[in-house]
Each structure stands twice: as structure tokens, then as C-alpha cells.
C-alpha positions as CSV (number, residue, x, y, z in Angstrom):
1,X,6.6,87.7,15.5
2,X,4.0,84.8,16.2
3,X,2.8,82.4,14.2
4,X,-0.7,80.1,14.6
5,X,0.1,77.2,13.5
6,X,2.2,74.3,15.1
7,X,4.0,71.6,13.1
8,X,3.9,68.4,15.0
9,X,7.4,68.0,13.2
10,X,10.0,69.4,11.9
11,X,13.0,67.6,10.5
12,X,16.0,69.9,9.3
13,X,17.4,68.3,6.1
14,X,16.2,66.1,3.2
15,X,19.0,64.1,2.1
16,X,18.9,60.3,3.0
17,X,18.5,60.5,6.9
18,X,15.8,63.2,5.9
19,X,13.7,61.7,3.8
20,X,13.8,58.4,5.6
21,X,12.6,60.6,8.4
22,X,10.1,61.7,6.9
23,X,8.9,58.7,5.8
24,X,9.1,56.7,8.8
25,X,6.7,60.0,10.1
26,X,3.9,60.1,7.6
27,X,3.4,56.2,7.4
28,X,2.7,56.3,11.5
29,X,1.1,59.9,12.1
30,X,-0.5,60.8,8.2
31,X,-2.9,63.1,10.0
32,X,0.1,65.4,12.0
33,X,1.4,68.2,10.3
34,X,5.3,68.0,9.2
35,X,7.7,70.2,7.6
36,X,11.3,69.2,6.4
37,X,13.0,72.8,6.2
38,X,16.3,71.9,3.7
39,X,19.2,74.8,2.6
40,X,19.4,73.4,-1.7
41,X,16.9,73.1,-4.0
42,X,16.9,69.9,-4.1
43,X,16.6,66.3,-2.5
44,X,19.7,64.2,-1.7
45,X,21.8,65.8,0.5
46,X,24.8,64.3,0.5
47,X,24.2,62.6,-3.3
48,X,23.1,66.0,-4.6
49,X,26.2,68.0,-3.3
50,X,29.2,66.4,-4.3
51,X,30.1,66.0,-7.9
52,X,33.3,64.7,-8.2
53,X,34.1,62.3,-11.0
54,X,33.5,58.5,-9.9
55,X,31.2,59.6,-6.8
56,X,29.9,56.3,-5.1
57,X,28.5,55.0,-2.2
58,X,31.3,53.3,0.2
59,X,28.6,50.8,2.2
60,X,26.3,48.4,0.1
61,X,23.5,49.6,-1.3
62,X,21.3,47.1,0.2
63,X,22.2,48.3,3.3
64,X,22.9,52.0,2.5
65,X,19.2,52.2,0.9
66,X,16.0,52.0,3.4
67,X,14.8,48.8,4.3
68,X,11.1,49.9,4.0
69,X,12.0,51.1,-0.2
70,X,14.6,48.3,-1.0
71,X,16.9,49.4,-3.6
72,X,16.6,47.7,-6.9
73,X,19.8,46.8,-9.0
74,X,22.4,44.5,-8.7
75,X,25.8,46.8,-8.3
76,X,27.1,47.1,-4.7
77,X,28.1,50.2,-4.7
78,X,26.1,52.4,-6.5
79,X,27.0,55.9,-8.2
80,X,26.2,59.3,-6.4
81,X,23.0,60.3,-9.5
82,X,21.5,57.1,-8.9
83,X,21.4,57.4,-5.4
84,X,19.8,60.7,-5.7
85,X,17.4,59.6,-7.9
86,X,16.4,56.7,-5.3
87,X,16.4,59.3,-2.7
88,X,13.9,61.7,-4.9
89,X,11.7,58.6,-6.2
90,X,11.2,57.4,-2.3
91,X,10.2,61.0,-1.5
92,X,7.9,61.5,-4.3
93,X,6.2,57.8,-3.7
94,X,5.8,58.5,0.3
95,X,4.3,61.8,-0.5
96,X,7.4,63.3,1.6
97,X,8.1,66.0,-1.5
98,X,5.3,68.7,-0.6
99,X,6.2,68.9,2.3
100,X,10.0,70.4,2.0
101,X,10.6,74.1,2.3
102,X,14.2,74.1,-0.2
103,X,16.2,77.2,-0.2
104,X,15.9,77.6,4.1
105,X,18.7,77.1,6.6
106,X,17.4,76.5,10.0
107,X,20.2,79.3,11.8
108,X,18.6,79.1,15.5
109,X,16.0,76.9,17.7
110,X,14.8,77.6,21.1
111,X,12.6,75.6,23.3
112,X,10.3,77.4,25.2
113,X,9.3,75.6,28.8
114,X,6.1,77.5,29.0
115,X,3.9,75.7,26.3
116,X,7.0,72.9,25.0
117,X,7.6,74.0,22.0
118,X,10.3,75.0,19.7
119,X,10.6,77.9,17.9
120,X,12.5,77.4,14.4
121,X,14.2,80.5,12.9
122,X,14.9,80.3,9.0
123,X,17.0,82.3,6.7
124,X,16.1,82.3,2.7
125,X,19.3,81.4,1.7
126,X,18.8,83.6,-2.2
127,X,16.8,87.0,0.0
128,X,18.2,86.3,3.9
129,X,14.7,86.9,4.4
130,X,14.2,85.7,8.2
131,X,10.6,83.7,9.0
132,X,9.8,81.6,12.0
133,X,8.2,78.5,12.6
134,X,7.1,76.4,15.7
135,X,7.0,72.6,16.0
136,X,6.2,70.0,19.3
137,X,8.9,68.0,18.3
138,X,12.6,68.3,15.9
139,X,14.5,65.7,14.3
140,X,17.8,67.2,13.2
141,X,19.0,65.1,9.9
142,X,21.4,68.3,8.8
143,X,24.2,66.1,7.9
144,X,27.1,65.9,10.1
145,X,29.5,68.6,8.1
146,X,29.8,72.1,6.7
147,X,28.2,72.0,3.2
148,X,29.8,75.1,2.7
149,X,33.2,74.4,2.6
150,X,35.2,71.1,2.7
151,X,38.7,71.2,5.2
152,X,41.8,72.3,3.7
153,X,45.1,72.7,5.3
154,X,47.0,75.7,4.9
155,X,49.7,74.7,2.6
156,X,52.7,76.8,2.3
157,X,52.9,78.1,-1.0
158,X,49.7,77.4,-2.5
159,X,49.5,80.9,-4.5
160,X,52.7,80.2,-6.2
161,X,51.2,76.8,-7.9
162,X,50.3,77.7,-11.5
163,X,48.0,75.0,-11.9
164,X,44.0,74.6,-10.8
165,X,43.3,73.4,-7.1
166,X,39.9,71.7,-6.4
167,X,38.2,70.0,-3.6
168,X,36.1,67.1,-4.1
169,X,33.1,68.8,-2.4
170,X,33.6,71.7,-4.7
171,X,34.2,70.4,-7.8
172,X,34.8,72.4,-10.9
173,X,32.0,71.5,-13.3
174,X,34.0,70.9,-17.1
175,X,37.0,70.5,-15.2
176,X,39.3,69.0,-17.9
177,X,42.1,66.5,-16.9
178,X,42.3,64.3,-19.9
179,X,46.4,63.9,-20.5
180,X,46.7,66.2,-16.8
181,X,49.4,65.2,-14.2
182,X,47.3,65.0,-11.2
183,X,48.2,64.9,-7.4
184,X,45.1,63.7,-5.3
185,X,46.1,64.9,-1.8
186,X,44.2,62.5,0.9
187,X,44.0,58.7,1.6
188,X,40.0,58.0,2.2
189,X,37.5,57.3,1.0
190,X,36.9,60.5,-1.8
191,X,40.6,59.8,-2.6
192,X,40.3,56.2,-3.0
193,X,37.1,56.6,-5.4
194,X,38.8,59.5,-7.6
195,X,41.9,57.8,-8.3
196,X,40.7,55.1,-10.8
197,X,38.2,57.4,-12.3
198,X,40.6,60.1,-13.2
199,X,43.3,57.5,-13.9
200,X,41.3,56.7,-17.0
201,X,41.9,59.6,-18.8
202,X,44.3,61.6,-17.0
203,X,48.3,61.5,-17.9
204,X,48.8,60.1,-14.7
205,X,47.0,60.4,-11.3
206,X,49.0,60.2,-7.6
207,X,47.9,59.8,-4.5
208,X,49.5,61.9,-2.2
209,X,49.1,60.6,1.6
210,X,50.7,61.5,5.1
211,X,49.8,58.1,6.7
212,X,48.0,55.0,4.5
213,X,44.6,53.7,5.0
214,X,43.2,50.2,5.3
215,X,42.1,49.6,2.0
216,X,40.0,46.5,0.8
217,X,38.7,45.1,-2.5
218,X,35.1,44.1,-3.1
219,X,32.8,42.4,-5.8
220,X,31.2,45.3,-7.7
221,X,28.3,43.0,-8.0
222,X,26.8,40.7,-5.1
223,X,26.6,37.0,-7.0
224,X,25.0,35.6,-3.9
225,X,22.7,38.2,-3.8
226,X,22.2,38.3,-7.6
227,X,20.8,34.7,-7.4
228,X,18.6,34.9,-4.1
229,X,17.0,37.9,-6.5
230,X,16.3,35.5,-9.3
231,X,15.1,32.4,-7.6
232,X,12.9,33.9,-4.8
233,X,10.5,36.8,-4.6
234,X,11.7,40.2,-4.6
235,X,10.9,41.1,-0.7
236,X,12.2,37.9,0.8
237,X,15.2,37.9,-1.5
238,X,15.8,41.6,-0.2
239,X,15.0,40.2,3.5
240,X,17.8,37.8,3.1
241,X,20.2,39.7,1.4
242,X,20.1,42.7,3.3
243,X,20.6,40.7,6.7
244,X,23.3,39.1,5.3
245,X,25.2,42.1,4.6
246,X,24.4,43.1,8.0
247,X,25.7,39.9,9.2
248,X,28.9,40.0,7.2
249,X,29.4,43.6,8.3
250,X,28.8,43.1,12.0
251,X,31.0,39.9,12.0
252,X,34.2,41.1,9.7
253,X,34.2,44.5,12.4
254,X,33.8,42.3,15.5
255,X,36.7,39.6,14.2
256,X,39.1,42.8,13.1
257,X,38.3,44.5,16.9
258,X,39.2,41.4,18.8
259,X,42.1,40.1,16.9
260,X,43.6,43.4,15.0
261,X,47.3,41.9,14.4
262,X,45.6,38.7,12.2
263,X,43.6,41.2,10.5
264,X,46.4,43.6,9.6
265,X,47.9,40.5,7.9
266,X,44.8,39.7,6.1
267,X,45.1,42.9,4.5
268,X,48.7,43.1,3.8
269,X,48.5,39.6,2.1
270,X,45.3,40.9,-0.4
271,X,47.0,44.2,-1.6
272,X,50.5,42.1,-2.3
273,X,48.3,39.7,-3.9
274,X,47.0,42.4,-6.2
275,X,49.7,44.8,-6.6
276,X,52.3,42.1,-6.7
277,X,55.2,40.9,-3.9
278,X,57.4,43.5,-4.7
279,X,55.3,46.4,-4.5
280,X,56.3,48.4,-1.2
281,X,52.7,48.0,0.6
282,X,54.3,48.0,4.4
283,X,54.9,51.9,3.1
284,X,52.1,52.7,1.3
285,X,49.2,50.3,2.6
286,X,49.9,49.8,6.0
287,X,48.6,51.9,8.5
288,X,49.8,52.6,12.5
289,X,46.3,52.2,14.0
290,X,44.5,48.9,14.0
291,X,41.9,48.4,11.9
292,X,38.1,49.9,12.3
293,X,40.3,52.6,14.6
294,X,39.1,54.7,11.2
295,X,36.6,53.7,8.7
296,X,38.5,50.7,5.7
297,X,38.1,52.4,2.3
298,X,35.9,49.9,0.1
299,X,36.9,49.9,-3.9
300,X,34.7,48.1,-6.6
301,X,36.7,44.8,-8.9
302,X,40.0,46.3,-7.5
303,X,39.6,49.5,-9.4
304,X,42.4,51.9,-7.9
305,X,45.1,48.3,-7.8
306,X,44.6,47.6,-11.5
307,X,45.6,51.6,-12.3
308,X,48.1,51.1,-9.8
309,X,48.8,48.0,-11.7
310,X,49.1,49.5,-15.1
311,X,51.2,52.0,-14.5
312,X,48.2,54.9,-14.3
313,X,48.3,55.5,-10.8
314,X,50.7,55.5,-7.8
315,X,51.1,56.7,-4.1
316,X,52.9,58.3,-2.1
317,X,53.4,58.4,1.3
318,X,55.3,61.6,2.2
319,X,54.6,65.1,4.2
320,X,53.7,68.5,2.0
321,X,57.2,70.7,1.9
322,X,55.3,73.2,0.2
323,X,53.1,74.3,-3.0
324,X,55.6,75.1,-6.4
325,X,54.6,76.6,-9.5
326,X,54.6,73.6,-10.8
327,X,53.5,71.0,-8.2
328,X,54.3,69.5,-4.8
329,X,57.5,69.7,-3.1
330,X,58.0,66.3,-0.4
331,X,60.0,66.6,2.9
332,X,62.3,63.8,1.6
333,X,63.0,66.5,-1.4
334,X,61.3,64.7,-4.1
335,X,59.2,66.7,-6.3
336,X,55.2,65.4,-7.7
337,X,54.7,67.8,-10.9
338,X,50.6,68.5,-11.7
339,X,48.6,70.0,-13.7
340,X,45.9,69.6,-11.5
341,X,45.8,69.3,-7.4
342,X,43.1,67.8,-5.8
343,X,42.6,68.4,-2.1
344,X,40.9,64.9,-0.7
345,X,42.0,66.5,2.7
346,X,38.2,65.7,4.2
347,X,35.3,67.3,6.3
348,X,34.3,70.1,8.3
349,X,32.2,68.0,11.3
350,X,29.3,70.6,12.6
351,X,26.0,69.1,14.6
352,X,22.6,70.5,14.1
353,X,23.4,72.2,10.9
354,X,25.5,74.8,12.3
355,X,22.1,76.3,14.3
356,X,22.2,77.6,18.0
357,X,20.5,76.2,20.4
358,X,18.6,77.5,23.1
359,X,16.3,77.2,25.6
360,X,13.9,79.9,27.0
361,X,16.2,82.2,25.4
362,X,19.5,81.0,27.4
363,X,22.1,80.1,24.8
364,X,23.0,76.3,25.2
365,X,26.2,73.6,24.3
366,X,25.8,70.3,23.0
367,X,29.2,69.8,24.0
368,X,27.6,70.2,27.7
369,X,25.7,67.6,27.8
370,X,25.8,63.7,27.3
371,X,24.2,62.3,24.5
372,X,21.8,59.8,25.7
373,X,21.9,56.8,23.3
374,X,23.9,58.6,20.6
375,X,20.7,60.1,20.0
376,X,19.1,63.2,21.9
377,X,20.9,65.5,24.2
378,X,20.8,65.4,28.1
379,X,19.1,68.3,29.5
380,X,17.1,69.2,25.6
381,X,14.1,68.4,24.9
382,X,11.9,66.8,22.2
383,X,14.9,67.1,20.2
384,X,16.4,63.8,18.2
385,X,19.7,64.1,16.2
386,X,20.5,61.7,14.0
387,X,24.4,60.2,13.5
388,X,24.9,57.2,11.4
389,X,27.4,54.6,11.8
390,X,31.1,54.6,11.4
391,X,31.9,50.8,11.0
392,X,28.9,50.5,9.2
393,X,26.2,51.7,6.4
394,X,25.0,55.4,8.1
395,X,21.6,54.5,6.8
396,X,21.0,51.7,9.0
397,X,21.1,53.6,12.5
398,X,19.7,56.3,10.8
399,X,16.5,54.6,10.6
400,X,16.6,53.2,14.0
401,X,16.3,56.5,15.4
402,X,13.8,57.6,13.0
403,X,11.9,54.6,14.4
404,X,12.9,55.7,17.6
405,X,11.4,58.9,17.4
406,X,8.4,57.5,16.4
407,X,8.2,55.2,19.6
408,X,8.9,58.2,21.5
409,X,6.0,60.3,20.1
410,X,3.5,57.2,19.8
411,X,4.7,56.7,24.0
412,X,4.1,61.0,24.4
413,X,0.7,60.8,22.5
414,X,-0.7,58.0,24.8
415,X,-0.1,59.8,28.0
416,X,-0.6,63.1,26.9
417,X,3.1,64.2,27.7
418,X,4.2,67.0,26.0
419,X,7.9,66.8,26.6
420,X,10.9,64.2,26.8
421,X,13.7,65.3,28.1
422,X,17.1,62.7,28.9
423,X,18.4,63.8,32.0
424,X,22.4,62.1,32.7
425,X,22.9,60.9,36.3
426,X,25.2,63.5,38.8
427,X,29.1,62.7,38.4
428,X,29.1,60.6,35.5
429,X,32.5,60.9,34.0
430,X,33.0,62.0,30.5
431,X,34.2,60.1,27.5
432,X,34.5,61.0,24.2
433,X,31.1,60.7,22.1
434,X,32.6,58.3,19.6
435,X,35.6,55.9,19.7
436,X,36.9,56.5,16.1
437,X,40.0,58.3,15.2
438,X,39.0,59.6,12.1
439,X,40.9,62.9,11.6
440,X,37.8,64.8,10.8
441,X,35.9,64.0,14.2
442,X,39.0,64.3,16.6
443,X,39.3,68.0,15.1
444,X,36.1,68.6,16.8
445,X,35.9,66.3,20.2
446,X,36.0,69.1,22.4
447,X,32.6,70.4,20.4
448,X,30.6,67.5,20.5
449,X,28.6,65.8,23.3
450,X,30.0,63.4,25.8
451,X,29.4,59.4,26.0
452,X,28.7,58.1,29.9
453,X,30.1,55.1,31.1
454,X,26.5,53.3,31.1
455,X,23.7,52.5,29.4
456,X,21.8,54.5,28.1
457,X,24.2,57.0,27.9
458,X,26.8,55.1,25.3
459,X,27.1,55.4,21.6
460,X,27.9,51.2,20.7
461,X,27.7,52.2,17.1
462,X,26.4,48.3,17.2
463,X,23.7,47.8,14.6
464,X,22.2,44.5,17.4
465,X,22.5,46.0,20.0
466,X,20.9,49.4,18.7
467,X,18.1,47.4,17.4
468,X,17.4,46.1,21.3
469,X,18.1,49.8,22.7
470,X,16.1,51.8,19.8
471,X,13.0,49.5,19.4
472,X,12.7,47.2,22.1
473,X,13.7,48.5,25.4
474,X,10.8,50.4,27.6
475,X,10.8,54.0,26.6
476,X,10.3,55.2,30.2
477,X,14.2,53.5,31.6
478,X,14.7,56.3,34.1
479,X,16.9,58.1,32.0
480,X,14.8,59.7,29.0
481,X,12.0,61.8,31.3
482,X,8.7,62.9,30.4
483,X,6.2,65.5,31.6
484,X,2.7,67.2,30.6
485,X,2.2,70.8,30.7
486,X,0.2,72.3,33.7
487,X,-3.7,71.4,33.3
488,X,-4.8,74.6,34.7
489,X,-2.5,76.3,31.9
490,X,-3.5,73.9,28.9
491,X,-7.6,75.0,30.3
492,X,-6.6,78.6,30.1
493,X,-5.1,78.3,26.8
């Protein structure tokens, strides 16, 4: 099956990354054709997905939201609906809307080397109707786990508990736990936002965690921020908020990475300042691995302390005996009765959206190759994949490699090159693509690329020095190749 036309894009998802994709295209090539090929109906990704009560943003919004569309309102963490709603309204005012196939999983892509191009194979997700498409160039903003299905441990027992079960990426719509005894099974950042939401109508809401997370308290609303938005004009009040965040951010990672014991302190000293001197937080709130090791879990005006507080909320810090009829059975022997389990237990990580890869038909590994700035693949070519930041808001390196992208296809138009391909140095030894223990990524180390032990082929997850990598440095380094198709074939063709 062949098709005539040639997309000089195609980006695979519109949720945030997507859209800002998209953008980011159209704004510097409105002539070139584009297609964003996305499995829902719908825009948001991410923000359209999960419904879980109290759904939030955990990075500010000034941040989290684009820097070319600032987000308007003065909350710093902003609700899942009215993120989607920024998310559609940015689409619809770029013009990005028409231009997204919904209801089509992208389930394979191969590169052919003949005339560099890829060839996109789609599945209608309602008929499994198969249809192909080709494109010059991908950017892959699928999302970086299984929509599908959220992880789950096997718990022993779990048939015999009487109750409802629920995970927060499947949430049961109506789902009612007014007066409930619920067990929220998890310590990030879903279980951090779900406890004070349900706490205010359930019986009584417990969090139920194997090792404790660093948890920190934030203004729900920026007053700084507020009054640069009332004194000065609306972009250069955004301008200066925005790289303050960025500045706060960057400085409150870089102080807890150099000087973790002092920070572990810091932390201990807020939660018994909120929760009192007696609470036990050495047990519940202080963590083995130094801070940053995995992502702090932000919460709005001390939300989840003050049910903690009043008496509508507690945690505990124990391992799963097994599943009862009528709730949770500890290894210390204590029982947690529910009404209601929910299983915060995190993410399945895929890359690409779960599509193979291929080129000229030979199947191909990402966990093969080096990733070559944390962005494209060594040894694939016109292929960018975005991956957002783990100490920071995902957004912002998100649109440094949309801007990326851009540079490289501006750089490919110039000289008439039709392909860019990294290519990682003989030898270099292998490293794990990100230095983040996060549960739900070291599941899946052995699947994902590999970092070098150089630039370019190291992931800093460091907004300033991205910025110098991304949209400063010379395209052509040595490292990221490039190369036109045979004249005497283009003239034939």
C-alpha cells in the first residue's frame, strides 16, 4: 500500500508535549504539511486521562504551561480540567486542532534509507482498521507510560477483599466514598494529591506506604507573583515570574544535591512543624535516599498535614501481608479495614507509544543505542523523542526540544539534507539514561536507551544547561550527522 502524499511532520500524541509541538512547528514552517496522529478523542493527554478526585498539576503552572501561551490565573498548582482546557484553547488559537487524527495509535514506523522517509503504520482504535502514512521527519510526544493500564502489584489475596479496588488512572466514574474507610496504597505524588481530597468526605482515608517520600508544603497561590501581575504588564510580569520559578527550582535542586544531609533536616523540621513534635515523622516522612534521588511530592496550603492534623487522614508505613475480606493485613500483624482500596502503586514506563521501530524493515532497540542529548537515538534518523524533566516542570524541556527540532529542520532545509542521524563514538561505556530512582523507571532501565559519559551523549536534566545544548550550540558538533539523498536518484525521481 502506497500513499502520495508526504507529511513534513508527524508528531505522535496531542497532550501538552503534543500540542506544544505542534505549535512550535506551524509558527516556523506554516506552509509544511503536519499531522499529529493521537489514540483518544480528545486533546490533553495526560489532563484528559486521569480522573481521579483532586487531580493537579505537581510543578507550577507558570512553568508547567508554555512560555509562548502563558497561563493566566493566580493558583500554583492548577486542577487537571483546567489544564485541559488550557491545553485545547492553545490548540484551537495556534490552529494545531485540524490537524489531529484522534482515535489512531501509531503501532509501527520504519525508516526507509532509499528516499529518507518514514513510514507510519496506524490502527483505528474503534475498527482496527490499519492505514499508513509517510512523513520526512517524527517527533514522538506519546507520553512516557502505558495509557492502558496503570502498574499494580500482585497482591496476595486480592479476590477475597469484599470491597471495590480502583487505580487512580482508572478511576471509577460515581465512585462513592462519602463515610468509606479508605486505604490509598502508594506514597507519590497521585497518593499525596488524593489523600486530602477524599479525606473530606470519606470516614477516614490512610495512606498505605512501603518506604516514605520527601514531602514539602507550598503556597497554593504565588503572592510574589500575584503582585508583579498587578503592577506590571501582563508579558513582562509573566517574563519575570516564570524565570523566577525556574530560578527557585534550579537553585532548591542544586542546594539539596550538594548538601543532602542539611536538606533532609530542612524537611524533617517543616513536617514536625506542621504535624506537631510528637508525630512519628522519622517513620512516616523520612525517606532512605537523599533527596531529588526521586521526585519531592509538592501539596497546596498543607492540604494532606491539616487532614493528618484533624484526625481525617493517617499513614502508614508497613509491607502488604495480604488482601482480606475486609481490608489489608500488615507484616507487623496490624490490620487497615476499607471500604474502598485505592492502588496509587504508579506507572507502566513505555517510549515511543509502545510502536516498533524499524529501519529498512530490520526490527530495531532503543535500548541499543545511546540517546544523544536525551533527545534522538544513536543510529535513528530524523526521529526526536521527547522526555521532560524529573527535578523539574516536564514542560520546560519539553519545549526545548520542540525548539530543537525546529533548529534541526530549519539547519536540514538550508543545505538540502534530508537526513540527521546521531551517531555515538566506538567503546563508549554505558550508563543508565537517567539518574533517578524512581520505582517506575528502574522497572524498565534495561529497556530504555543508554547515557555516554560525554557531551552530547548525556541527559543533565538541567534546564541552563539544556537551554545552551538545545538552542545555542552549532547543530553540526560531530555527533548529530547529516546527509542528502543521491542527486542522480532525487533527478530520476
Amino acid at each position: 500500500m502506497s500513499t502520495d502524499k508526504i507529511y513534513d511532520m508527524v508528531i505522535i500524541g496531542a497532550g501538552l508535549s503534543g500540542i506544544g509541538a505542534a505549535c512550535r512547528f506551524r509558527t516556523k514552517f506554516p506552509e509544511d504539511s503536519l499531522a499529529l496522529i493521537e489514540t483518544r478523542d480528545a486533546i490533553g493527554g495526560t489532563w484528559d486521562l486521569f480522573r481521579y478526585p483532586g487531580i493537579r498539576s505537581d510543578s507550577d503552572m507558570l512553568t508547567l504551561g508554555y512560555d509562548f501561551r502563558p497561563w493566566v490565573g493566580d493558583k500554583t498548582l492548577a486542577d487537571g480540567p483546567s489544564i485541559k482546557r488550557y491545553v485545547e484553547t492553545v490548540a484551537e488559537e495556534y490552529g494545531i486542532t485540524p490537524y489531529i487524527q484522534f482515535g489512531s495509535k501509531v503501532t509501527s514506523l520504519d525508516f526507509s534509507s532509499d528516499d529518507d522517509v518514514w513510514t507510519v503504520n496506524i490502527s483505528d482504535v474503534k475498527t482496527g482498521d490499519m492505514r499508513r502514512i509517510q512523513t520526512r521527519f517524527i517527533t514522538s510526544a506519546a507520553g512516557y507510560y502505558k495509557y492502558e493500564e496503570g502498574y499494580t502489584p500482585e497482591f496476595k489475596g486480592r479476590d477475597d477483599f469484599k470491597g471495590e479496588i480502583v487505580h487512580p488512572q482508572h478511576w471509577t466514574e460515581g465512585l462513592d466514598y462519602s463515610d468509606k474507610k479508605i486505604v490509598v496504597i502508594g506514597s507519590g505524588a497521585t497518593a499525596v494529591t488524593l489523600v486530602p481530597e477524599l479525606a473530606k468526605t470519606a470516614g477516614h482515608v490512610t495512606m498505605l506506604q512501603r518506604s516514605p517520600s520527601y514531602v514539602a508544603s507550598i503556597p497554593s497561590k504565588d503572592t510574589i507573583g500575584n503582585f508583579f501581575r498587578r503592577i506590571l504588564p501582563a508579558k513582562t510580569a509573566f517574563k519575570i515570574n516564570r524565570a523566577k520559578n525556574i530560578w527557585i527550582s534550579k537553585y532548591m535542586y542544586e542546594k539539596a544535591r550538594k548538601n543532602p544531609e542539611k536538606t533532609k533536616e530542612w524537611f524533617r523540621k517543616k513536617i514536625l512543624k506542621s504535624l506537631g513534635k510528637d508525630y512519628p515523622v522519622d517513620k512516616h516522612f523520612s525517606p532512605k535516599y537523599d533527596p531529588w534521588d526521586q521526585r519531592v511530592c509538592m501539596i497546596p496550603d498543607e492540604d494532606m498535614f491539616i487532614a493528618i492534623r484533624e484526625g481525617r487522614a493517617s499513614v502508614e508505613t508497613d509491607h502488604i501481608e495480604k488482601f482480606t475480606s475486609d481490608g489489608i493485613l500488615l507484616k507487623s500483624g496490624e490490620t487497615l479495614k476499607a471500604d474502598i482500596i485505592v492502588t496509587a502503586t504508579g506507572l507502566n514506563v513505555v517510549f515511543n507509544g509502545q510502536s516498533d521501530l524499524s529501519i529498512d524493515g530490520e526490527p530495531i532497540s532503543v535500548s541499543d543505542s545511546f540517546g544523544y542529548k536525551g533527545i534522538m537515538y544513536s543510529g535513528v534518523p530524523n526521529l526526536v523523542s521527547v522526555f521532560g524533566y524529573t527535578n523539574a516542570s516536564w514542560t520546560l524541556r519539553a519545549d526545548l526540544i520542540s525548539q530543537f527540532a525546529v533548529r534541526v529542520i530549519t539547519h536540514m532545509k538550508e543545505k538540502g539534507f534530508t537526513r540527521a542521524v546521531p551517531l555515538a563514538p566506538e567503546g563508549m561505556p554505558r550508563r543508565p539514561y537517567l539518574d533517578f530512582q524512581a520505582g517506575y523507571l528502574q522497572r524498565v532501565f534495561d529497556e530504555l536507551p543508554s547515557q555516554g559519559d560525554r557531551h552530547p551523549w548525556q541527559n543533565l536534566q538541567n534546564y541552563k544547561m539544556d537551554q545552551k545544548l538545545m538552542l545555542e550550540d552549532p547543530i553540526e558538533d560531530g555527533a548529530l550527522t547529516f546527509s542528502k539523498l543521491n542527486p542522480v536518484k532525487m533527478a530520476a525521481e
